[in-house]
GUVO-994856 format. One record per residue: residue number from 1; residue in one letter; x, y, z of N, C-alpha, C, O in turn. Coordinates in nm, 3 decimals, padded with zeros to 5 digits. Layout:
NUM,a,X,Y,Z,X,Y,Z,X,Y,Z,X,Y,Z
...
//
This chain:
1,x,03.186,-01.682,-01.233,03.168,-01.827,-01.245,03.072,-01.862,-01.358,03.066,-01.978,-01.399
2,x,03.002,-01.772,-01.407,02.874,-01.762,-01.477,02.768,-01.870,-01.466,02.739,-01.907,-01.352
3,x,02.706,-01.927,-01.573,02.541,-02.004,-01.542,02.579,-02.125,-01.630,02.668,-02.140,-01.714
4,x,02.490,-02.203,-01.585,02.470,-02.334,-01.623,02.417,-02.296,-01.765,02.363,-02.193,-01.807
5,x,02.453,-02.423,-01.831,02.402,-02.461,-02.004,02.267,-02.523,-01.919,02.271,-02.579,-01.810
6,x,02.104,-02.485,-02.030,02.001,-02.527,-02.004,02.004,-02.607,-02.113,02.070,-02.567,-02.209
7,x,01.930,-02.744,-02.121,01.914,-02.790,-02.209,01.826,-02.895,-02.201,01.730,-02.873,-02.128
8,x,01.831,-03.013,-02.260,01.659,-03.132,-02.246,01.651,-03.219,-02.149,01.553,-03.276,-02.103
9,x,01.778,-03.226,-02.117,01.825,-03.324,-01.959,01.822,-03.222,-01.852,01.751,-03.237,-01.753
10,x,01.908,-03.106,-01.873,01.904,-03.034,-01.770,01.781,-02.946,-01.710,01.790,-02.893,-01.599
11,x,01.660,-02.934,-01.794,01.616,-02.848,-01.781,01.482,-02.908,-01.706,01.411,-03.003,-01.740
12,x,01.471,-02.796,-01.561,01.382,-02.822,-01.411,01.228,-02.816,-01.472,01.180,-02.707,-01.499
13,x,01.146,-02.949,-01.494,01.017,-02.932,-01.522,00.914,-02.872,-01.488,00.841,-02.778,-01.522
14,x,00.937,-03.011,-01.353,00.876,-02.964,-01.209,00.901,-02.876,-01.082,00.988,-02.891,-00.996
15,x,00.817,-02.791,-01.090,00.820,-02.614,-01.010,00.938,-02.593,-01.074,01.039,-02.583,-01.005
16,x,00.946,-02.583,-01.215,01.070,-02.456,-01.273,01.079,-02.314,-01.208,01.167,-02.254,-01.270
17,x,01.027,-02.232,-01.109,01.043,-02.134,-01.046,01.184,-02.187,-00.932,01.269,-02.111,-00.885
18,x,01.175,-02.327,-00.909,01.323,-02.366,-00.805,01.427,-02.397,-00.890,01.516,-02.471,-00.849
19,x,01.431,-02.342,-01.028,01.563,-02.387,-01.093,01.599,-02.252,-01.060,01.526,-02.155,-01.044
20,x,01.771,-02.266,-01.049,01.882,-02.224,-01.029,01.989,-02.232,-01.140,02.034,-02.342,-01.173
21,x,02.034,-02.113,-01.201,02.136,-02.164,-01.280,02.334,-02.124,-01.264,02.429,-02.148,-01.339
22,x,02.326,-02.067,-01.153,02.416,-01.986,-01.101,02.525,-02.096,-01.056,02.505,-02.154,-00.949
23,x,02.671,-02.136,-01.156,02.721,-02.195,-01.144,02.729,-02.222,-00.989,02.689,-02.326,-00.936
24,x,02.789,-02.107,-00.917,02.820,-02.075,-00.754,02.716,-02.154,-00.657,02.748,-02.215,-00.555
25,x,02.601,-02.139,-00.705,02.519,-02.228,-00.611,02.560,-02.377,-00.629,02.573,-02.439,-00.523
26,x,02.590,-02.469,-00.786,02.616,-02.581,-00.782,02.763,-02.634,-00.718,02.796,-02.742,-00.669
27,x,02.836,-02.506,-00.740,02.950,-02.520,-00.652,02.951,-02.580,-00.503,03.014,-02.675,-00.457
28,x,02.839,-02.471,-00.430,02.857,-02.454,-00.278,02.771,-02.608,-00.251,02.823,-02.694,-00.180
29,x,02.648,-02.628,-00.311,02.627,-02.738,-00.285,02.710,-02.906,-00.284,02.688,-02.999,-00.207
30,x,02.807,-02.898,-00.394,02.846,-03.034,-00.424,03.004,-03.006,-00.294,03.052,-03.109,-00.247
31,x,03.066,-02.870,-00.250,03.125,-02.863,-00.142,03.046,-02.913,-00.017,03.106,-02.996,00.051
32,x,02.928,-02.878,00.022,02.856,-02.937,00.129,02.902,-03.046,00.169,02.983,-03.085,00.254
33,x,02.808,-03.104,00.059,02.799,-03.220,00.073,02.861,-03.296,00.061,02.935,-03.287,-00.037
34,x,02.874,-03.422,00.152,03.018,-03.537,00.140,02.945,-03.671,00.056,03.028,-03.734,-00.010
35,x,02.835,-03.713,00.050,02.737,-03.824,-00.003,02.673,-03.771,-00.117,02.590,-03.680,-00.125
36,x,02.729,-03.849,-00.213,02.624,-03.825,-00.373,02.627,-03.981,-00.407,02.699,-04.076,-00.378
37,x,02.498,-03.956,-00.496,02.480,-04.131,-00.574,02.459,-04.143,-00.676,02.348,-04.104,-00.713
38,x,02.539,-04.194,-00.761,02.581,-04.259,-00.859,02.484,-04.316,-00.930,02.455,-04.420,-00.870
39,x,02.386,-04.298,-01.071,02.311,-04.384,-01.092,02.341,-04.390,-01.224,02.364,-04.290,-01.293
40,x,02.342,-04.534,-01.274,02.396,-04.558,-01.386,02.296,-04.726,-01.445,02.206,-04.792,-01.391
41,x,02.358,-04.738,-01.557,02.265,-04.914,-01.624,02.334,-04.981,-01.633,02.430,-04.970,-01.710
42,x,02.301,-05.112,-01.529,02.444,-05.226,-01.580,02.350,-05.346,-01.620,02.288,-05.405,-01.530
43,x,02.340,-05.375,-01.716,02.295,-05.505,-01.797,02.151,-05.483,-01.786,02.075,-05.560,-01.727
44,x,02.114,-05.373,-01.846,01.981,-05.303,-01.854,01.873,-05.273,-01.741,01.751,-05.263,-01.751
45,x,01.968,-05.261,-01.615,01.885,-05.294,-01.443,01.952,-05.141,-01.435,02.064,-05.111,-01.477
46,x,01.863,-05.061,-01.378,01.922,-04.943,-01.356,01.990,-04.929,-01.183,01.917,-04.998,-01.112
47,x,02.063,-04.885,-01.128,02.154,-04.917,-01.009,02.187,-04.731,-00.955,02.225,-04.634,-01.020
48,x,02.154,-04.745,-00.832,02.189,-04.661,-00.791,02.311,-04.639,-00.676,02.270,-04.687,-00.570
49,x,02.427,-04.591,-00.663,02.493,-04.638,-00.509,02.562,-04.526,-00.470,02.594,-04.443,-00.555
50,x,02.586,-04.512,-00.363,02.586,-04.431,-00.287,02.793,-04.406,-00.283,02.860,-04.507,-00.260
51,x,02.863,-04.274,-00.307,02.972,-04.262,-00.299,03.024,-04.133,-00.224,02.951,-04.034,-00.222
52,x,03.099,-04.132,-00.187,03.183,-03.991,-00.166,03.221,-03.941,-00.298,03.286,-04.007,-00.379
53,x,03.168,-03.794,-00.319,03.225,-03.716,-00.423,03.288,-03.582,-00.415,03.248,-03.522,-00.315
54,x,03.401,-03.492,-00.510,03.429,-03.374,-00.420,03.451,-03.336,-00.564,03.439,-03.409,-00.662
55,x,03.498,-03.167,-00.557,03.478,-03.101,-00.693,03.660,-03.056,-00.632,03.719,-03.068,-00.525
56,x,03.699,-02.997,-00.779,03.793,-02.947,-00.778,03.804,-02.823,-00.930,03.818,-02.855,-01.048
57,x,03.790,-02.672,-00.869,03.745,-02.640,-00.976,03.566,-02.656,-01.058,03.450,-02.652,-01.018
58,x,03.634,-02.675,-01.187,03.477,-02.697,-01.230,03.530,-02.887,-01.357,03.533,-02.908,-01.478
59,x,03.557,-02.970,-01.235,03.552,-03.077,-01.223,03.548,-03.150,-01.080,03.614,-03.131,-00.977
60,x,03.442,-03.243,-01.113,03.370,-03.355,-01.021,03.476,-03.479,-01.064,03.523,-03.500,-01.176
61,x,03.501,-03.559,-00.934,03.539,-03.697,-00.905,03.473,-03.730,-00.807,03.424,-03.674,-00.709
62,x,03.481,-03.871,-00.862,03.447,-03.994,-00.775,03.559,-04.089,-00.769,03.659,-04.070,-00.839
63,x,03.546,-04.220,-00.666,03.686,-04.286,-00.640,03.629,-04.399,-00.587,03.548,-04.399,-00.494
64,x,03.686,-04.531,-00.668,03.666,-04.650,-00.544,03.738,-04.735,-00.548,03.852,-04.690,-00.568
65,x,03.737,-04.846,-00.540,03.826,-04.984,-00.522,03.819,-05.031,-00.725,03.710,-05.032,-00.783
66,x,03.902,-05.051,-00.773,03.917,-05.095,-00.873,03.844,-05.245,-00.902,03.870,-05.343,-00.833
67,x,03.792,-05.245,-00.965,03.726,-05.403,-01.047,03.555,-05.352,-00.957,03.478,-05.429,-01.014
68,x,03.489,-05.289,-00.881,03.372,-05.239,-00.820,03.257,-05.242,-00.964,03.282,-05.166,-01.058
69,x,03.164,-05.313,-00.969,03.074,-05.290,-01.031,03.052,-05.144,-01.088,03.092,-05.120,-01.201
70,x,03.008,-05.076,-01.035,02.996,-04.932,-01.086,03.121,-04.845,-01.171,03.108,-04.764,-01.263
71,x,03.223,-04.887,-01.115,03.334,-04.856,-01.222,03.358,-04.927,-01.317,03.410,-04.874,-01.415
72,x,03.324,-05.086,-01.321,03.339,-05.115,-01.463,03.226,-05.065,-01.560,03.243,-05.022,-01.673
73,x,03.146,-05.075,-01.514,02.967,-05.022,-01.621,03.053,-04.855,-01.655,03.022,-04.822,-01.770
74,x,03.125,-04.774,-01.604,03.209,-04.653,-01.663,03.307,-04.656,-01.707,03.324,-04.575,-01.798
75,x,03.427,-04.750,-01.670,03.495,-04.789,-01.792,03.455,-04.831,-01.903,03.525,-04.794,-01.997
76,x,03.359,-04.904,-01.930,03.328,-05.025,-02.003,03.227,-04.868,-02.130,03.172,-04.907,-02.233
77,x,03.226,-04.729,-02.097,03.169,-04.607,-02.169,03.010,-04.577,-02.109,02.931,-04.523,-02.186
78,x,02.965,-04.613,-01.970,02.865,-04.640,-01.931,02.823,-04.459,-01.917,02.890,-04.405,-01.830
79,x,02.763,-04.402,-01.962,02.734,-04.263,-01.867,02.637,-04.272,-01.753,02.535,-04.339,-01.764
80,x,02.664,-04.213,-01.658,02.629,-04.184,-01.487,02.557,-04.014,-01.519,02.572,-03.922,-01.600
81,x,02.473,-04.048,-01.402,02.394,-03.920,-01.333,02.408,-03.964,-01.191,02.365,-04.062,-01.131
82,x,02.505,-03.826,-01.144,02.548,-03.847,-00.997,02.425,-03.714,-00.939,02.389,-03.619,-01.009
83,x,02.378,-03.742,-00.790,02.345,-03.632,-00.727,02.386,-03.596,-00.622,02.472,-03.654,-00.555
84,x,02.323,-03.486,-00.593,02.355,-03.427,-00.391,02.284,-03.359,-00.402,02.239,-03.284,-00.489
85,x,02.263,-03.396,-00.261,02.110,-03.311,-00.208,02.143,-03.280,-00.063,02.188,-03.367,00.011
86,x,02.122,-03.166,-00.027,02.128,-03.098,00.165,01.958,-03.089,00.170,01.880,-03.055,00.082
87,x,01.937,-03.125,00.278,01.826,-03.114,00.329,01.837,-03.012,00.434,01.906,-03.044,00.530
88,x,01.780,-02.888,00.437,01.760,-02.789,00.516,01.657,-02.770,00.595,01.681,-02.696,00.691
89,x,01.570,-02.804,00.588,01.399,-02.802,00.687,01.286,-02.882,00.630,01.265,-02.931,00.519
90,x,01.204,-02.876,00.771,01.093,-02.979,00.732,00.936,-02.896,00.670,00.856,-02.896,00.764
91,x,00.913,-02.872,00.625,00.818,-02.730,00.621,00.650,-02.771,00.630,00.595,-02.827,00.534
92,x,00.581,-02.738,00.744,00.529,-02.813,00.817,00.353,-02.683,00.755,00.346,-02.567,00.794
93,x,00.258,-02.738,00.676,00.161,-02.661,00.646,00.037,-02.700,00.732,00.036,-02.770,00.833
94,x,-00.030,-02.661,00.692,-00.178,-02.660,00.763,-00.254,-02.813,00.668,-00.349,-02.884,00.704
95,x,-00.192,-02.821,00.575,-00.249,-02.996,00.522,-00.171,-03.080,00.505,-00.055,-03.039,00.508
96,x,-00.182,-03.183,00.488,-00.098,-03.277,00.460,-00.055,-03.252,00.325,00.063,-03.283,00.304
97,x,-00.133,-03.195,00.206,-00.075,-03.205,00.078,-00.009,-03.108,00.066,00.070,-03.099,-00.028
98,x,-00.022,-03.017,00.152,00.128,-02.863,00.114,00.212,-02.900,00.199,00.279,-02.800,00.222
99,x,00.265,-03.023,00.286,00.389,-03.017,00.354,00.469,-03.006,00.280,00.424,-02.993,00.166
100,x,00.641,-03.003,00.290,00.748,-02.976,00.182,00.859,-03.014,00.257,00.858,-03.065,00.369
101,x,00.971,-02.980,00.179,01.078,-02.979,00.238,01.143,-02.841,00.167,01.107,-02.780,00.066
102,x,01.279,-02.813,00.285,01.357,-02.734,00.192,01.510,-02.774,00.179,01.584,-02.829,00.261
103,x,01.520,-02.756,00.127,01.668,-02.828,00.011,01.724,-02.748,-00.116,01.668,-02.665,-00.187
104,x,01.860,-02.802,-00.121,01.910,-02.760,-00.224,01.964,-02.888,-00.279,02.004,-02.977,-00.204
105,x,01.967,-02.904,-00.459,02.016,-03.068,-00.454,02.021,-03.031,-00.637,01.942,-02.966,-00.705
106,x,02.127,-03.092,-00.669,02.213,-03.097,-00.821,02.208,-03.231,-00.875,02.227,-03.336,-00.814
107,x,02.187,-03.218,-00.971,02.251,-03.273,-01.106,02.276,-03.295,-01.235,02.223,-03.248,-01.336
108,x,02.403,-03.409,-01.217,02.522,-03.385,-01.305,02.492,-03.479,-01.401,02.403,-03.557,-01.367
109,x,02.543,-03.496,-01.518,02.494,-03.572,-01.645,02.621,-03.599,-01.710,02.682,-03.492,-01.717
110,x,02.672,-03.671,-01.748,02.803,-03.709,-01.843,02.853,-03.861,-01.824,02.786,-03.954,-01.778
111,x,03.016,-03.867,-01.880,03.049,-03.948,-01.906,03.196,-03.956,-01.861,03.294,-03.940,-01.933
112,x,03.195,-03.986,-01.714,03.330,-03.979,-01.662,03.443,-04.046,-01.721,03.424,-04.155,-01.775
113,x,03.572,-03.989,-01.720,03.731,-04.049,-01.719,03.807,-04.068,-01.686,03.895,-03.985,-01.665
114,x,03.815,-04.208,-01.660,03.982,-04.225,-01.620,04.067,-04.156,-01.560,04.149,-04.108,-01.637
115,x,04.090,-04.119,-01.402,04.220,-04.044,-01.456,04.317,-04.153,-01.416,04.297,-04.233,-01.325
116,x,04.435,-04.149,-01.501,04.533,-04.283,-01.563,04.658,-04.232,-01.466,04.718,-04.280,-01.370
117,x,04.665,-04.097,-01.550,04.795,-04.039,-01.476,04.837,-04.021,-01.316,04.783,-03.937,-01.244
118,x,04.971,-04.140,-01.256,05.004,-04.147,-01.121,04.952,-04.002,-01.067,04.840,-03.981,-01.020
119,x,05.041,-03.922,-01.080,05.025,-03.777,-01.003,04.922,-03.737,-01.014,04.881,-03.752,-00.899
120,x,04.830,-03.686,-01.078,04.682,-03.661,-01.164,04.634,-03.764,-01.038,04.648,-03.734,-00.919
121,x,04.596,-03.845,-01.068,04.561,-03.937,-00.940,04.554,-03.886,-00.760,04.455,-03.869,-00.688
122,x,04.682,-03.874,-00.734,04.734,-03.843,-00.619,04.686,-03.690,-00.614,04.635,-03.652,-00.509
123,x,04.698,-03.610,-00.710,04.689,-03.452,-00.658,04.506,-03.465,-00.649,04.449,-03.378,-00.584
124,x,04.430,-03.566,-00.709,04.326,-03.541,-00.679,04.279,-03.581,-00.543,04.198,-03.515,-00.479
125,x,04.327,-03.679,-00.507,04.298,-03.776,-00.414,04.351,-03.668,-00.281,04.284,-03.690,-00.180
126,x,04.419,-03.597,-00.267,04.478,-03.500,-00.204,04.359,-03.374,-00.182,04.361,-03.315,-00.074
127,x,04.285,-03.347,-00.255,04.156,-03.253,-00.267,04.082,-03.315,-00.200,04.048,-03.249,-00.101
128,x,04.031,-03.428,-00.205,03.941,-03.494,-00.140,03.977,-03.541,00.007,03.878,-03.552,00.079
129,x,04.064,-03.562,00.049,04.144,-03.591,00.154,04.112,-03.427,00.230,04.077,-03.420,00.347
130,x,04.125,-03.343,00.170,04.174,-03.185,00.195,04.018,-03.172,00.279,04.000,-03.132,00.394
131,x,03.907,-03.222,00.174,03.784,-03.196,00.194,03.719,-03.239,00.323,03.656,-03.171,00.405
132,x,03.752,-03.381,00.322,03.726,-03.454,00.453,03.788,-03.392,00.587,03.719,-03.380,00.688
133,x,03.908,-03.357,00.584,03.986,-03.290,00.703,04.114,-03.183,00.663,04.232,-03.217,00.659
134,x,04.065,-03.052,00.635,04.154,-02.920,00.517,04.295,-02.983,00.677,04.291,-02.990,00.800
135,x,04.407,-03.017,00.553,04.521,-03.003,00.606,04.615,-03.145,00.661,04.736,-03.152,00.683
136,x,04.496,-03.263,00.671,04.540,-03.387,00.670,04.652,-03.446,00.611,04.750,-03.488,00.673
137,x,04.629,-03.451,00.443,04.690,-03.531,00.331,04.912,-03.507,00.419,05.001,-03.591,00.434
138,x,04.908,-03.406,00.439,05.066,-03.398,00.469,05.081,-03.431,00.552,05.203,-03.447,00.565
139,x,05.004,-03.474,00.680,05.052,-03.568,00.788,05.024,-03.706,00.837,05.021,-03.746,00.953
140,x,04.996,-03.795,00.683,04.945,-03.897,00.671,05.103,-03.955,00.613,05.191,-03.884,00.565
141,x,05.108,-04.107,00.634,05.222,-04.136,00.590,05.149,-04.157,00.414,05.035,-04.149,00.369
142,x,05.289,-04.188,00.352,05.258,-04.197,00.219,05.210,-04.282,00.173,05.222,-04.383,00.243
143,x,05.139,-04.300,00.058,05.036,-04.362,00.004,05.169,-04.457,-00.083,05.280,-04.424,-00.124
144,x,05.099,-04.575,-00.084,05.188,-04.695,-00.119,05.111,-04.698,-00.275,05.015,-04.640,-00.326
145,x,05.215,-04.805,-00.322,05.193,-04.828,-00.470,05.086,-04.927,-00.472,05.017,-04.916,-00.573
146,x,05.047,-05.033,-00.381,04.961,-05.133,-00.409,04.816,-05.098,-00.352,04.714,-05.167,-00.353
147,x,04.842,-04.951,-00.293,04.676,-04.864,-00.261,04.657,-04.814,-00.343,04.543,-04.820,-00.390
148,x,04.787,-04.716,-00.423,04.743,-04.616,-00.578,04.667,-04.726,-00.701,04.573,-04.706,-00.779
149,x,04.737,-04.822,-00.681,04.689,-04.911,-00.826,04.514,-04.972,-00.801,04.432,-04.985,-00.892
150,x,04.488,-05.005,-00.631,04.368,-05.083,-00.580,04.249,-04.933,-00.623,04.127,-04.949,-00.619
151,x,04.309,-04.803,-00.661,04.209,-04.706,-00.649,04.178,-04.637,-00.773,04.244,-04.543,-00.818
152,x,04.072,-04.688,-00.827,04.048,-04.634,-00.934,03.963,-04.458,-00.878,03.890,-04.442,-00.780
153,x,04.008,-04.349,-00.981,03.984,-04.212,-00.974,03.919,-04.143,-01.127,03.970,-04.135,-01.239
154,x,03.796,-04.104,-01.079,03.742,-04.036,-01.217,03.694,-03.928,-01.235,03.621,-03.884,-01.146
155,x,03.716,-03.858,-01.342,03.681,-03.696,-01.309,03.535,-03.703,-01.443,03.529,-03.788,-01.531
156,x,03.450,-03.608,-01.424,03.393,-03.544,-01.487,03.382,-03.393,-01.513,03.354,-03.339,-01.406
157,x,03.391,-03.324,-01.589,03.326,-03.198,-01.633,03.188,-03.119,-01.584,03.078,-03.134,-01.637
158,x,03.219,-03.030,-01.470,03.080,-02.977,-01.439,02.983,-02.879,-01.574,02.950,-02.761,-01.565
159,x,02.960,-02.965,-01.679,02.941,-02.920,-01.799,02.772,-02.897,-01.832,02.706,-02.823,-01.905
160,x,02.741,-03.020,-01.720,02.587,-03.039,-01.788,02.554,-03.060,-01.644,02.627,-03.131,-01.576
161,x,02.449,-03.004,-01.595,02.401,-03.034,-01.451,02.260,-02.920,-01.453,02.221,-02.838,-01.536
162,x,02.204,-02.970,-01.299,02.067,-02.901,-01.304,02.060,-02.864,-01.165,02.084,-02.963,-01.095
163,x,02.031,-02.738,-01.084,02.031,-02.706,-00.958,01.897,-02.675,-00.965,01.838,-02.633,-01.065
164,x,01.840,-02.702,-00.834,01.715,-02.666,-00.785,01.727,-02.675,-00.643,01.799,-02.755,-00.584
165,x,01.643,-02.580,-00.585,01.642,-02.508,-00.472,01.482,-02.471,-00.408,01.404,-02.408,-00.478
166,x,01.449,-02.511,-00.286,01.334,-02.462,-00.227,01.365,-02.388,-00.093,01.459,-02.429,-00.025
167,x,01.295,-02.287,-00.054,01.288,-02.248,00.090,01.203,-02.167,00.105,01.126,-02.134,00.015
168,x,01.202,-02.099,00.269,01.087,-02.024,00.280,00.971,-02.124,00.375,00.982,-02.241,00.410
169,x,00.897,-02.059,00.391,00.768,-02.133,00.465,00.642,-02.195,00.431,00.606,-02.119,00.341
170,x,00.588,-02.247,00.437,00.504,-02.286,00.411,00.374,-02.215,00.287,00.321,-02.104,00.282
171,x,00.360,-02.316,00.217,00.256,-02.200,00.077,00.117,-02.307,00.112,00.097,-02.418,00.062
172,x,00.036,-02.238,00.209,-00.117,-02.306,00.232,-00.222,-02.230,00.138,-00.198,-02.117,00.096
173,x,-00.325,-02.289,00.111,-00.456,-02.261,00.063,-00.490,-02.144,00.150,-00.464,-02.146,00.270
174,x,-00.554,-02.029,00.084,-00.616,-01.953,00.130,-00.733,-01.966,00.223,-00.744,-01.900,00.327
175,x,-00.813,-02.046,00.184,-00.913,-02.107,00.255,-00.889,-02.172,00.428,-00.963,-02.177,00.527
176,x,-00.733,-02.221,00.397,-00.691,-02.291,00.559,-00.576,-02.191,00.612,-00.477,-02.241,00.666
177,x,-00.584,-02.083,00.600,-00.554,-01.994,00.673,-00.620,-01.974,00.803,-00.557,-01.939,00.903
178,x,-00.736,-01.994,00.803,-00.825,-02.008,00.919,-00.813,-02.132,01.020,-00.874,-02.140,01.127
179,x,-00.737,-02.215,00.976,-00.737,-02.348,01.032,-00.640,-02.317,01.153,-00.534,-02.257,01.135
180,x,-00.690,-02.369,01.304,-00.650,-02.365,01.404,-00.515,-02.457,01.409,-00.518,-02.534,01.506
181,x,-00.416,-02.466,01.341,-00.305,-02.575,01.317,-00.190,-02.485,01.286,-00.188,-02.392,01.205
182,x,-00.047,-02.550,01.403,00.065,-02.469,01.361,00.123,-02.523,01.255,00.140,-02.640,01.222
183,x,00.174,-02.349,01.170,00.235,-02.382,01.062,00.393,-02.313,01.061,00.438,-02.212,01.115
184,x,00.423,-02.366,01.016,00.602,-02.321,00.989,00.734,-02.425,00.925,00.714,-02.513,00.842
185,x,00.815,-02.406,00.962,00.941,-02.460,00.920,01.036,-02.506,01.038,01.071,-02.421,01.118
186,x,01.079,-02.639,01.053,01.156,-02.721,01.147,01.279,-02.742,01.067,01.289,-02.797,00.957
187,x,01.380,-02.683,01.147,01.564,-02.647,01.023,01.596,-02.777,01.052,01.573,-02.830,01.161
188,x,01.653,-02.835,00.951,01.723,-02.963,00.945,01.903,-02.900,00.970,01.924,-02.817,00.882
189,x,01.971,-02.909,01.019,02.119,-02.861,01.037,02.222,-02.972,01.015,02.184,-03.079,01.062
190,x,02.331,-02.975,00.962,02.427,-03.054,00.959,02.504,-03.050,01.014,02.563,-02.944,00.993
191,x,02.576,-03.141,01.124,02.658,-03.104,01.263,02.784,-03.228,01.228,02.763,-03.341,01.183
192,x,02.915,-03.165,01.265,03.022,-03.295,01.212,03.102,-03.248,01.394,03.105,-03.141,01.455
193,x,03.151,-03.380,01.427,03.237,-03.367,01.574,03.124,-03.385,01.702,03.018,-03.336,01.739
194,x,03.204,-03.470,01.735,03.307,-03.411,01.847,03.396,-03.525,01.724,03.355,-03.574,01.619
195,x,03.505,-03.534,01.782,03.649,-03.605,01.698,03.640,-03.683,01.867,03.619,-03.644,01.981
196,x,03.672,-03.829,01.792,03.679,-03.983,01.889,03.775,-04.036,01.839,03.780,-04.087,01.727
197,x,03.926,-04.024,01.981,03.991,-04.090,01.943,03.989,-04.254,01.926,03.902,-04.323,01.979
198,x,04.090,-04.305,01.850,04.108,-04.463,01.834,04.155,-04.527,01.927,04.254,-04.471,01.975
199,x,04.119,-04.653,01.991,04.145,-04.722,02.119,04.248,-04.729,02.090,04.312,-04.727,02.195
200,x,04.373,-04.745,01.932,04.532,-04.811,01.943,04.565,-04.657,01.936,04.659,-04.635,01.860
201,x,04.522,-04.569,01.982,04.612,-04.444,01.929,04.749,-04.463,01.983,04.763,-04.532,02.084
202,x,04.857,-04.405,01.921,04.962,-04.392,02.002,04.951,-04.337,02.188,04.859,-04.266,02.226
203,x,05.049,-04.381,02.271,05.029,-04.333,02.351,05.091,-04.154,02.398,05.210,-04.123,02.402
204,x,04.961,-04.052,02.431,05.012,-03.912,02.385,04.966,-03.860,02.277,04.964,-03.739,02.254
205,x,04.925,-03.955,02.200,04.884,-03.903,02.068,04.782,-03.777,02.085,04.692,-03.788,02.168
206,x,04.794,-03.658,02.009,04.693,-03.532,02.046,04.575,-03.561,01.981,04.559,-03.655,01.904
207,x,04.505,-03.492,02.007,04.367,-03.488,01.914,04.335,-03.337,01.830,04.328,-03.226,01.882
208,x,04.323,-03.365,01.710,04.337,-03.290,01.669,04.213,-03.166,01.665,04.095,-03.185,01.693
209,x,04.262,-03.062,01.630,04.151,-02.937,01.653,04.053,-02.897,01.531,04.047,-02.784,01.483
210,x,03.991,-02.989,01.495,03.906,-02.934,01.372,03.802,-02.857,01.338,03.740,-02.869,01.232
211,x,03.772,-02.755,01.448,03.667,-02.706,01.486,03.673,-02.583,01.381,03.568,-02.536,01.336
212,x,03.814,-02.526,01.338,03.788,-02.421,01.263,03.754,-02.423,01.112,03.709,-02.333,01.041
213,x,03.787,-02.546,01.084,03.832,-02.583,00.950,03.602,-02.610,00.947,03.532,-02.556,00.862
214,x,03.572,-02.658,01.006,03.426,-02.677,01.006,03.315,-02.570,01.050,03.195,-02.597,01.052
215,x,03.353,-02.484,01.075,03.280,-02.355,01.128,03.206,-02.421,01.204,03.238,-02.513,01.279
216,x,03.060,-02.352,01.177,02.966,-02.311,01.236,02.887,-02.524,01.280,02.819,-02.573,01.370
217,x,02.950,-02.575,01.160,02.894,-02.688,01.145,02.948,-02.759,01.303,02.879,-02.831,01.376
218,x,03.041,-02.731,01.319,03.130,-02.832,01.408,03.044,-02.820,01.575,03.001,-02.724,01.640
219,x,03.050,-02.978,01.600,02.981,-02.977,01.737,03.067,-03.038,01.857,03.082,-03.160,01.857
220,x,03.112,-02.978,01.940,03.212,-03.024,02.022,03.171,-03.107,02.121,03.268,-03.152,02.182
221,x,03.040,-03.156,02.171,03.006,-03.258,02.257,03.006,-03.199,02.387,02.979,-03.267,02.486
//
């Protein structure tokens, strides 16, 4: 998969010992995660908002309702810095100024495009669909022409981005080692399910089994 390009945007200032350049880690993270945000300049106010994003390959999309503020400031040649961040633990020291967190969290830098092309469109929108529930997209009825046109779809290039990473336990002063106060790490976990059916479901309708497709994550109630 090889390593990230370092460069004047990309490159981790603060605690540079948590940069990461291992494409694979920016991979697994932007799979995680279902919430990244979008921050971009629209009429010199800087804006941040919150989207669903998914990778395909070593390209990133985003997707929303066509005429949406944030997509015109990127049509219009706006460049975006999208992120994601997992929060993994609370990391709990002997002071208040060494508490921490641990996390893994990316970002991306460019100048998303268009994608124009019907199918191009659809086969992406199909990845992301895949992402939300692996196996859905084919038992959904078909996507109509006046939803394809309402949905604008944009890809970027995982070309320029910055990973950083913390974990581990707590790093206290030598001095408060002695301090009668527990120290450690409280795991933050990400849990998806139980699955709730819809009051109009058909009547009979099954529920479906998504427990495998989510591993370890999945919580059955």
């Amino acid at each position: 998969m090889g390593k990230l390009t370092v460069n004047t945007r990309t490159r981790v200032r603060r605690a540079p010992a948590r940069a990461v350049t291992e494409r694979t880690v920016l991979n697994q993270i932007i799979d995680e995660s279902y919430v990244c945000h979008v921050g971009f300049n629209d009429q010199e106010q800087p804006v941040v908002i919150p989207t669903l994003g998914w990778r395909d390959g070593d390209t990133l999309y985003i997707h929303g309702s066509r005429g949406s503020r944030m997509l015109n400031v990127i049509k219009a040649g706006g460049k975006v810095c999208i992120t994601f961040t997992l929060l993994d633990g609370l990391v709990m020291a002997r002071s208040a100024f060494h508490h921490s967190a641990n996390y893994r969290s990316a970002v991306v830098f460019g100048l998303p495009v268009l994608v124009e092309d019907r199918q191009a469109k659809l086969d992406a929108l199909n990845v992301f669909m895949d992402k939300i529930a692996p196996g859905r997209w084919v038992q959904l009825r078909e996507t109509n022409e006046q939803e394809i046109s309402a949905t604008d779809v944009f890809r970027l290039p995982l070309d320029e981005a910055s990973v950083k990473v913390r974990s581990g336990g707590p790093v206290d002063d030598d001095a408060d080692l002695s301090v009668p106060v527990w120290a450690g790490t409280i795991a933050v976990r990400q849990q998806i399910g139980p699955a709730l059916n819809a009051a109009d479901n058909l009547p009979g309708q099954a529920t479906p089994d998504y427990s495998a497709a989510f591993g370890n994550r999945w919580f059955a109630g």
